[in-house]
C-alpha positions in Angstrom: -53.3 40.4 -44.3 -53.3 36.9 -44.7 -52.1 34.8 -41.7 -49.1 32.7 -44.0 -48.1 36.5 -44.9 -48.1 37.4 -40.9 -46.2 34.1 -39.7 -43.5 34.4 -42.7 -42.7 38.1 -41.6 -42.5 37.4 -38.0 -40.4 34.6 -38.5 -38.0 37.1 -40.5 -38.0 39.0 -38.0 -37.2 36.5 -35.6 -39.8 36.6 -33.6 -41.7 33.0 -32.4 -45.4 32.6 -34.2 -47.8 30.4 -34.7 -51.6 30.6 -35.8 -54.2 30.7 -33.1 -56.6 27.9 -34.3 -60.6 28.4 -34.3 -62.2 25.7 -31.9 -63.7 23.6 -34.9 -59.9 23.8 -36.3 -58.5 22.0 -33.2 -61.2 20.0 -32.8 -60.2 18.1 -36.4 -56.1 18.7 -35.3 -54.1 15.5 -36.0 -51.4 16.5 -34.4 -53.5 17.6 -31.0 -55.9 14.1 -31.7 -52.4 12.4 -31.5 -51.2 14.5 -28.3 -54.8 13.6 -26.5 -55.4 17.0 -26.7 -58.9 16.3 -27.5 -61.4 14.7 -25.0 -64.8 14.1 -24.5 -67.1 15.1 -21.5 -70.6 14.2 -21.3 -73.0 17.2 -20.6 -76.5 16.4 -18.9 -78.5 17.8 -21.6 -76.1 17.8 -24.7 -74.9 14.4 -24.6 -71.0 13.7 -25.6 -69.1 16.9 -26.4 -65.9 17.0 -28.0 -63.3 19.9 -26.4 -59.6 20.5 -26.4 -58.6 20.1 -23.0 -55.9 21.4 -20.9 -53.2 22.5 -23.5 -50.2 22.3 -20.7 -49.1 18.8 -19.2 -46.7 18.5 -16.2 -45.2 15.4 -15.3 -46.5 14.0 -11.9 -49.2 16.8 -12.5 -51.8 15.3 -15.0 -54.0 18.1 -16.4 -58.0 16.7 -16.4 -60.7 18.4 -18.5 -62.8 19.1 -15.1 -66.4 19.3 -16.2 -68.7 20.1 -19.4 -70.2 23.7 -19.2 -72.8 24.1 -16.6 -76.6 24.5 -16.8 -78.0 27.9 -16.8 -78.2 28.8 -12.8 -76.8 25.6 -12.0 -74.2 27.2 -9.3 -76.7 30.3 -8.5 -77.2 29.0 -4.8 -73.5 28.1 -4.6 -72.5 31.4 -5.4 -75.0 33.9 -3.9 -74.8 31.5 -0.2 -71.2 30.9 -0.1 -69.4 33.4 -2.5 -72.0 36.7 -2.0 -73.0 35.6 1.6 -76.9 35.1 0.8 -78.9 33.6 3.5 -81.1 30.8 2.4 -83.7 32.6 3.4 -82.5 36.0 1.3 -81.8 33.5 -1.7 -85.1 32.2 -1.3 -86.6 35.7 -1.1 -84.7 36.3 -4.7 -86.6 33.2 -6.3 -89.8 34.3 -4.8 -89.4 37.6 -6.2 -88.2 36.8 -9.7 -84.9 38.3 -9.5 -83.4 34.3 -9.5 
């Protein structure tokens, strides 16, 4: 069913509803360009990307967009040394073998 036909029957009904937008949608929002919803990181290899950032804002707690997406195995040392417990010498054995 169409989503007007879902939104009008749940507002009937009383119950609070709203359409989940696409990311392309939100991405050409007014109303979240006019909130600042939207910002801009700049990723290493993809240059400039647009993104909805944090969709709740405290006051005294700004919400930042932290970082673009990371690089394919950017973080695999990070998280087989200090998250799995990996030597470096173990994490080097991994690269040797092929299985990093």
């Amino acid at each position: 069913r169409p989503v007007a036909e879902w939104l009008a029957r749940l507002g009937k009904a009383g119950v609070p509803a709203g359409k989940i937008k696409a990311v392309g949608e939100a991405l050409e929002s007014e109303h979240l360009r006019a909130r600042g919803a939207i910002v801009t990181l700049t990723h290493p290899t993809a240059g400039p990307m647009r993104m909805v950032g944090p969709p709740i804002r405290l006051h005294g707690t700004p919400a930042e967009a932290a970082a673009p997406a990371p690089l394919l195995g950017e973080h695999t040392d990070e998280i087989l040394g200090k998250l799995l417990g990996y030597s470096t010498e173990e994490i080097a054995r991994l690269r040797a073998s092929g299985a990093v």
